[in-house]
C-alpha positions in Angstrom: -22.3 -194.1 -36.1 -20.4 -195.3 -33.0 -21.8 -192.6 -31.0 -25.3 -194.1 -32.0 -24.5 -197.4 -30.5 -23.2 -196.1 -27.8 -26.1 -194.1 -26.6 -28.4 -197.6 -27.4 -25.8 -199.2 -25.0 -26.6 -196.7 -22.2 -30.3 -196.1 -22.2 -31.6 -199.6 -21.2 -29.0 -198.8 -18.2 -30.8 -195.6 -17.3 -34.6 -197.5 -17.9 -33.7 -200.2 -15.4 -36.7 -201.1 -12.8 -34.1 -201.2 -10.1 -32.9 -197.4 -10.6 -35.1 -194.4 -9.8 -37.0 -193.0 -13.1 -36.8 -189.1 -13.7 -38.9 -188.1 -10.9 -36.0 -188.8 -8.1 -39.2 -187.0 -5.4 -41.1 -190.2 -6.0 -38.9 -192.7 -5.5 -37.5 -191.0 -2.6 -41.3 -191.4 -1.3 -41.3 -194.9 -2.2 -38.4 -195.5 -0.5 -39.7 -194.2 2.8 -42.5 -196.0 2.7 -40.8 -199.1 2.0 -38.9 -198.6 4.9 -41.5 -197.4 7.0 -43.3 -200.7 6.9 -40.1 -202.8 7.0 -39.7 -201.2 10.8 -43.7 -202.2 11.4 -43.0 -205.9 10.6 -40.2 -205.8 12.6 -42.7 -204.2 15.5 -44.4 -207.4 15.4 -46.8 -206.3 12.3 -48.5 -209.3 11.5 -51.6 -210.1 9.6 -52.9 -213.8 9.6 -54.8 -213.2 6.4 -55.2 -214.3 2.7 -58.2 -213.0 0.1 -60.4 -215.2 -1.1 -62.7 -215.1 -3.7 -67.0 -216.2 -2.0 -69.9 -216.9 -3.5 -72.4 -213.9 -2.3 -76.3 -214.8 -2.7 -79.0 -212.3 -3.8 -80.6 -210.7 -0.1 -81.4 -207.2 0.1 -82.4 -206.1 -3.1 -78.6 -207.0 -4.7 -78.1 -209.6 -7.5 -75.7 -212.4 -6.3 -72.2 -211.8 -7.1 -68.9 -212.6 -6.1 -66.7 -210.6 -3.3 -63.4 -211.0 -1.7 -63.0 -212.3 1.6 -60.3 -212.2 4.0 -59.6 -215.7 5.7 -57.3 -217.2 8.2 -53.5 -218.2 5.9 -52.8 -220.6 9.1 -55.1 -222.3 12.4 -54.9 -219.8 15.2 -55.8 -221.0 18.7 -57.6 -219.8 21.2 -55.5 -216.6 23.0 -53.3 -216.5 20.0 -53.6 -213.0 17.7 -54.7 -213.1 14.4 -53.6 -209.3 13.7 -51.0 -207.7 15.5 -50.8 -203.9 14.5 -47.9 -201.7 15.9 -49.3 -198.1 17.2 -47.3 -196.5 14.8 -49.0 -198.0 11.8 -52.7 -197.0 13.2 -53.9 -193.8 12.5 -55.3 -192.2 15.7 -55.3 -188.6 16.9 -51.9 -189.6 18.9 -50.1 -191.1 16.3 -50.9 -188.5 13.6 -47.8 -186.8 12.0 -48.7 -183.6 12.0 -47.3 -182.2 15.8 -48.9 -179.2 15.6 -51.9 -180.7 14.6 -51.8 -183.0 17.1 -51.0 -180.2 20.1 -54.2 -178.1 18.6 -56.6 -181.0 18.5 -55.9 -182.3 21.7 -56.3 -179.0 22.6 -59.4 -178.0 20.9 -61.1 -182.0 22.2 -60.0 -182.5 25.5 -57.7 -180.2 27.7 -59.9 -176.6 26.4 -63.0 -178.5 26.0 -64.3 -175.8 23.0 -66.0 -178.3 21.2 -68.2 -178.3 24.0 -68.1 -174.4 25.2 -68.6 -173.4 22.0 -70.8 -175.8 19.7 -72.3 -177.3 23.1 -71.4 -180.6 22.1 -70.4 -183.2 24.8 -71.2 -186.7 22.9 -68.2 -188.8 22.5 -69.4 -189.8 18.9 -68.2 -186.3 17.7 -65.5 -186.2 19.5 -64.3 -189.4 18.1 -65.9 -188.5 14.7 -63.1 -184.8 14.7 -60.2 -187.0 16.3 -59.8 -189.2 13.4 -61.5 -186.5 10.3 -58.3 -183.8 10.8 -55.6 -186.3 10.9 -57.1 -188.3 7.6 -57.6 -184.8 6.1 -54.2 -184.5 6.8 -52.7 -187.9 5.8 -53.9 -187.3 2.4 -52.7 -184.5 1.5 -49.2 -185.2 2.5 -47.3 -186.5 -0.5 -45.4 -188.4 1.2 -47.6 -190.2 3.8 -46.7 -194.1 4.5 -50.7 -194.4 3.8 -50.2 -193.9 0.8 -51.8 -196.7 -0.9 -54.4 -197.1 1.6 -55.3 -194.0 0.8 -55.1 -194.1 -2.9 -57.3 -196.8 -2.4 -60.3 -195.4 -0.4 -60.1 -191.8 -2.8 -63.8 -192.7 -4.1 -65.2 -193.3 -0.2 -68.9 -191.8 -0.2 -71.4 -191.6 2.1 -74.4 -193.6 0.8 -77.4 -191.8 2.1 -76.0 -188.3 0.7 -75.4 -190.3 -2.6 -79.0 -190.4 -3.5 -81.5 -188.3 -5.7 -84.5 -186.6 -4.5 -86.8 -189.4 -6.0 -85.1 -191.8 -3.5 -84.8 -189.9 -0.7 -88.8 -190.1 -0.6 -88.4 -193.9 0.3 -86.7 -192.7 3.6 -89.4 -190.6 4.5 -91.7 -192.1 7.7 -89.0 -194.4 8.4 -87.0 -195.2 11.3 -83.9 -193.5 9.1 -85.8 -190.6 7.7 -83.3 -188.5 9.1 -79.8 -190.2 8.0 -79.6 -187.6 5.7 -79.8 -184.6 8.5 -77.3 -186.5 10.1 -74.7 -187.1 7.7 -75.0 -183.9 6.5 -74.6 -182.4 10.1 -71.5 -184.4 10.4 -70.1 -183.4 7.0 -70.8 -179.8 8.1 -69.5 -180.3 12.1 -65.8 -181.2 10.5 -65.8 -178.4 8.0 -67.1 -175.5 10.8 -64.9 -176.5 13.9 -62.2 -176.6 11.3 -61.9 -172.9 11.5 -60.8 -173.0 14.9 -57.7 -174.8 14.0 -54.5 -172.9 12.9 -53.3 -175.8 11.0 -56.1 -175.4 8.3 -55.5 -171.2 8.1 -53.4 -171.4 4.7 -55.8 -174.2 3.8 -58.9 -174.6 4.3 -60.6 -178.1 4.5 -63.2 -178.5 1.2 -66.4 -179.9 1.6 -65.2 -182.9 -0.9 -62.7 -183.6 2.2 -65.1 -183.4 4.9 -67.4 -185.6 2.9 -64.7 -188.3 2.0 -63.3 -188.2 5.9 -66.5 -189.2 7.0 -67.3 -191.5 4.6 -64.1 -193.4 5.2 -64.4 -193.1 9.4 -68.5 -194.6 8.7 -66.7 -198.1 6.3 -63.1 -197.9 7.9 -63.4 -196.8 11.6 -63.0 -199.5 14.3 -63.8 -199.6 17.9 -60.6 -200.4 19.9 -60.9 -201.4 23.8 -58.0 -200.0 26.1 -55.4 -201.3 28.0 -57.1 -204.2 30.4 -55.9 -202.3 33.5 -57.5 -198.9 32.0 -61.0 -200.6 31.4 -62.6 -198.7 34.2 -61.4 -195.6 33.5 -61.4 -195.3 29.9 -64.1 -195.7 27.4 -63.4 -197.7 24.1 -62.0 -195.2 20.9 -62.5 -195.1 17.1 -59.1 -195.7 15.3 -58.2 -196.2 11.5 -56.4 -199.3 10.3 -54.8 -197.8 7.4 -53.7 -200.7 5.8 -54.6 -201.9 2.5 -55.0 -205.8 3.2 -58.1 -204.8 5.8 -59.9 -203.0 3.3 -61.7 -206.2 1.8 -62.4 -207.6 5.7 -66.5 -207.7 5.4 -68.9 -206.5 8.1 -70.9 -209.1 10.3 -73.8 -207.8 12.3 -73.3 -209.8 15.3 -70.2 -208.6 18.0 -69.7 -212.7 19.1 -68.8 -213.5 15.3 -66.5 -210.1 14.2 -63.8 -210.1 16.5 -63.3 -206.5 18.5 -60.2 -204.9 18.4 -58.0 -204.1 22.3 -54.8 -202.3 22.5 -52.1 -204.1 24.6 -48.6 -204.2 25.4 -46.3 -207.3 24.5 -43.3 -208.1 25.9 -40.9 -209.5 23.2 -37.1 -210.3 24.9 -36.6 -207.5 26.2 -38.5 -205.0 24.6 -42.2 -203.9 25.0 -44.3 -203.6 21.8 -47.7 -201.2 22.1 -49.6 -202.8 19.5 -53.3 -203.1 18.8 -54.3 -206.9 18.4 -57.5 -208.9 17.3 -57.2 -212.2 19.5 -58.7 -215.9 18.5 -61.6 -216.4 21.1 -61.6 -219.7 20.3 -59.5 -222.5 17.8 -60.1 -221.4 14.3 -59.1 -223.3 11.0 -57.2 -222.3 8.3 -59.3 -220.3 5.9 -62.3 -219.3 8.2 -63.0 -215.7 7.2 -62.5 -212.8 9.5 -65.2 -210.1 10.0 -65.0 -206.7 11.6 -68.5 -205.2 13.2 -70.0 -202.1 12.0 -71.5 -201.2 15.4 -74.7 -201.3 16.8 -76.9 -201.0 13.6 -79.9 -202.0 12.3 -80.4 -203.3 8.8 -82.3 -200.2 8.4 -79.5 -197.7 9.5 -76.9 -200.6 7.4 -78.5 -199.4 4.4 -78.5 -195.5 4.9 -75.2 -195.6 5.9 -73.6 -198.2 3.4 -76.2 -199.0 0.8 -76.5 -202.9 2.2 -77.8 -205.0 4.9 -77.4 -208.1 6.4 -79.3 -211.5 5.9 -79.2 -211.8 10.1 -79.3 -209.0 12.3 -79.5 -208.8 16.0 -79.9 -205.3 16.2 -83.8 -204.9 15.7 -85.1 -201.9 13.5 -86.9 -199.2 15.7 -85.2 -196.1 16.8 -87.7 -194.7 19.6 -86.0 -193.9 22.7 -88.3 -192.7 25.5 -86.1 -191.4 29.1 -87.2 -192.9 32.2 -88.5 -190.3 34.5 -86.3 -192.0 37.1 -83.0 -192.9 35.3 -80.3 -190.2 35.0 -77.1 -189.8 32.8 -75.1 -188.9 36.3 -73.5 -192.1 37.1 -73.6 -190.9 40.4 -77.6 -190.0 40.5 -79.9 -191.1 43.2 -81.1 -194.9 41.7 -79.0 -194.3 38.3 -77.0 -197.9 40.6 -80.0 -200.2 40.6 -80.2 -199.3 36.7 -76.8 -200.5 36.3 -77.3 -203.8 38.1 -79.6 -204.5 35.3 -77.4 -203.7 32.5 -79.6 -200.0 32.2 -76.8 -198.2 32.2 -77.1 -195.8 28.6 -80.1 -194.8 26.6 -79.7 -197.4 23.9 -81.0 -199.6 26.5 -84.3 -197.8 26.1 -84.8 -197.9 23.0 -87.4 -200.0 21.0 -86.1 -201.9 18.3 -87.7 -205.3 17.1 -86.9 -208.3 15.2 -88.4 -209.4 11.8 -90.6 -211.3 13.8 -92.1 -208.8 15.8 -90.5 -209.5 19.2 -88.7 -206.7 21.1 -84.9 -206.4 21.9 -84.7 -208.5 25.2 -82.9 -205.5 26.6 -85.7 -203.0 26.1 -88.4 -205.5 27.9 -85.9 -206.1 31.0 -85.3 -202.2 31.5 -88.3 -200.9 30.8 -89.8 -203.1 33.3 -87.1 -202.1 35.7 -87.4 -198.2 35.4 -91.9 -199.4 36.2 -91.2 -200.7 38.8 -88.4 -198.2 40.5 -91.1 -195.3 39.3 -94.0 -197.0 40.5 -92.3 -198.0 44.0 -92.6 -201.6 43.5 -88.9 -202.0 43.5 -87.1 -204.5 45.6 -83.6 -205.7 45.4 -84.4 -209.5 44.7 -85.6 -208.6 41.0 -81.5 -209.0 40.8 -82.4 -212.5 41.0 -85.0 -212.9 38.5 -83.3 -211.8 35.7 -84.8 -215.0 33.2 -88.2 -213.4 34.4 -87.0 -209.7 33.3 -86.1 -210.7 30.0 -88.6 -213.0 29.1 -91.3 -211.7 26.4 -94.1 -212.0 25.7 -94.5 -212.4 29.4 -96.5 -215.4 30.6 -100.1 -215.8 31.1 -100.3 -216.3 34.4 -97.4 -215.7 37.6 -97.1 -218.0 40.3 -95.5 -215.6 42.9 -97.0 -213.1 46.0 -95.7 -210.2 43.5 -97.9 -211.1 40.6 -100.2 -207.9 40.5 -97.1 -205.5 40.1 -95.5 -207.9 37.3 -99.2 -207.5 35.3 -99.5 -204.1 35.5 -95.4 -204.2 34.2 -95.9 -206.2 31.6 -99.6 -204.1 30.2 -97.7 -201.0 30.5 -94.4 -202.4 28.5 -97.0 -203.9 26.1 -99.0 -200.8 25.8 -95.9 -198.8 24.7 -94.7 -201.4 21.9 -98.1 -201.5 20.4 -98.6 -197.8 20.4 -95.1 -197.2 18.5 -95.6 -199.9 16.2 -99.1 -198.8 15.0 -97.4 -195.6 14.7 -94.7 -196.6 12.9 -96.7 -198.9 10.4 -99.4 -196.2 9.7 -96.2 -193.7 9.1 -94.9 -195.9 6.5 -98.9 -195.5 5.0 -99.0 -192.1 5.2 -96.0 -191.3 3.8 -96.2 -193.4 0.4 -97.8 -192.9 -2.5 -99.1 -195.5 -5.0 -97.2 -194.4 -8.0 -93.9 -194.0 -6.3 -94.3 -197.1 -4.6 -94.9 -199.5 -8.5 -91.7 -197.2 -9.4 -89.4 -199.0 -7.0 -91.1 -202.6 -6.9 -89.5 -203.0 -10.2 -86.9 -200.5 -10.2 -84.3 -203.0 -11.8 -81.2 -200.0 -10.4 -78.9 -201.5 -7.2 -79.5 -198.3 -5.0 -83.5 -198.1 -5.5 -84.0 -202.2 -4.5 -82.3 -201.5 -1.3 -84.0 -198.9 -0.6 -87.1 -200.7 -1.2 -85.9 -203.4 0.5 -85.7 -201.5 4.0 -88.9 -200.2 3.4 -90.7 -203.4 2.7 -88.6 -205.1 6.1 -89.7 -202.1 8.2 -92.9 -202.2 6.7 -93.7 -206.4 7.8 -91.7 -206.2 11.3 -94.3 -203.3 12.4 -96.9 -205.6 11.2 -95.5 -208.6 12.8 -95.5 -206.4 16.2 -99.0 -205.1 16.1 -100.1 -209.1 15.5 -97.9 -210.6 18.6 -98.5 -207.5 21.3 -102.4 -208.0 20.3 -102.0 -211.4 21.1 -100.9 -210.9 24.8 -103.7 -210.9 26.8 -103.4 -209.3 30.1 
């Protein structure tokens, strides 16, 4: 029987928590990543954050409930960082892994330009969109990526608007997201065709379950990140992934002054230089003040299709319509495209009509639109610069005081005549494309996904209303 108590001596030995169990591959991958992110914090990884259970009100078609939010652990002053993310630990198309990966893609994007040669794509959205899709692709199918849990956690990522069944995608029809759908599934479809034209995915291809949960997880977990300060004019803003597992409760606030945008710089610490990506205090904040992250320029319209939720506020107005002016170029270096760029003219978005609950269009529309009249119209002069408060000012007033008056009227009817025009469209859309039954279904539809839906509809459906009543009240 000695033998027996022997062995009872020596198993508890060989169950300890501090040895590795049977699978010696898996604690050698523990152990890697444990050390990997022992070298980040001594990089200067440092996260100024605690969770914290809210109270969340009923908006939007959801129940209230309870979420976790991540607030400040300590006061951080103005200037000071609140995150401070070493290079290494975000996930980008330079930091992936994978060399070869890393050599093709770069190849593919940027120095051979076949994105655009052969799918004739030149928006930086998809470029962005394939930079970050390959290396995640690849992340996650590495056993022994440092992401791990990161990763574990966003497994079940989804994209909301190709979540739903064919009795809800009928709610998007005739609104200003009727086509989320197209788009998401054009995405899902760009990351698994251009995959093909990487070697690194010959053995193995990438599955249309990976394409889908890459670009789910870049639409939740993909932040804008401004360059360098001294490459600002040179280098346009980029899309990285923060793969780290305390960000992945930070909520989404619609306006850029509250969420705090990310910039990469580098820090000089004794006598060593850090590259890090940082999220800096723009002003004194307390201890326990929660930290947001913006989800771009969206409306609570495209919030929905693309998440499933929108926000109480929004200063992004719903609307989508973007009309070109015949006079306003995307060459930079166009005859005129400068006097658009005084004025803050200088993309498309600025174009497009987009209103508020109330009715009133996005001040940036109003002061552009009038612009591109008056530079088509030749009643442009270099003093508007100065009149900016007039530009932006809507709805306009009855009456102007100065020689110029008679080219400000006809301005103003023309930028009124355009908002009323889409706006009756729009609300006559929504009509047309609803029936009666469908529309009792989802007014007491008691399922999460069908009152948001309904929700958007409903919002879209009063702010064209709201429109038609305040451009009809302009009298010119």
């Amino acid at each position: 029987m000695m033998w027996i108590f022997l062995l009872l001596l020596v198993l508890p030995s060989g169950l300890s928590s501090d040895s590795c169990p049977a699978n010696g591959q898996a604690c050698n991958q523990s152990a890697k990543r444990k050390a990997f992110w022992k070298s980040m914090r001594q990089e200067g990884l440092e996260l100024k954050l605690r969770r914290k259970t809210v109270e969340e009100k009923a908006f939007g078609g959801q129940p209230a409930h309870n979420r976790t939010a991540m607030v400040l652990s300590d006061d951080v002053f103005y200037g000071r960082a609140i995150m401070k993310i070493p290079r290494q630990a975000v996930l980008t198309l330079e930091t992936t892994r994978e060399e070869k990966l890393r050599k093709e893609l770069t190849g593919f994007l940027f120095e051979k330009r076949k994105l655009e040669m052969l799918y004739n794509i030149s928006s930086e959205d998809y470029t962005h969109l394939l930079s970050l899709a390959y290396p995640l692709i690849a992340e996650r199918r590495n056993p022994e990526s440092v992401f791990h849990e990161w990763l574990k956690a966003t497994e079940n990522a989804s994209v909301f608007a190709l979540q739903l069944t064919h009795r809800q995608k009928k709610v998007l029809t005739g609104t200003t997201v009727e086509d989320a759908i197209q788009e998401m599934a054009y995405r899902k479809h760009l990351i698994l065709d251009t995959a093909s034209n990487l070697t690194f995915f010959k053995k193995k291809p990438v599955t249309q379950a990976e394409a889908v949960w890459a670009l789910a997880v870049i639409m939740r977990h993909g932040r804008v990140v401004h360059p360098y300060q001294d490459q600002r004019d040179v280098r346009n803003p980029r899309m990285y992934i923060f793969p780290l597992p305390e960000l992945l409760d930070v909520a989404m606030h619609a306006s850029p002054g509250v969420a705090i945008s990310f910039q990469e710089e580098v820090i000089i610490d004794g006598k060593r230089e850090q590259d890090v990506v940082v999220q800096i205090a723009r002003r004194d904040m307390p201890k326990g003040e929660e930290i947001f992250v913006w989800p771009g320029r969206l409306s609570n319209s495209e919030m929905i299709a693309r998440h499933g939720f929108s926000f109480r506020e929004n200063p992004i107005g719903i609307g989508r319509n973007v009309s070109q002016p015949p006079s306003w170029s995307e060459n930079k270096n166009a005859k005129g495209r400068k006097e658009y760029d005084l004025y803050n003219c200088s993309s498309l978005e600025a174009f497009e009509m987009r209103f508020s609950a109330e009715g009133y269009p996005m001040r940036n529309f109003v002061r552009c639109y009038r612009v591109s009249w008056f530079i088509t119209n030749g009643w442009y002069s270099p003093a508007l610069k100065s009149r900016m408060r007039e530009l932006n000012k809507w709805p306009p007033p009855e009456k102007y005081t100065k020689s110029d008056w008679l080219s400000w009227t006809q301005a103003d009817a023309e930028v009124n005549r355009a908002i009323l025009e889409y706006c009756q469209s729009m609300k006559q859309q929504l009509k047309d494309t609803m029936d009666s039954d469908t529309a009792e279904d989802f007014r007491h539809s008691k399922d999460p996904v069908d009152r948001a839906l309904w929700h958007m509809r409903s919002e879209e459906s009063r702010t064209f209303k709201n429109c038609i009543a305040v451009a009809k009240k302009i009298k010119m």
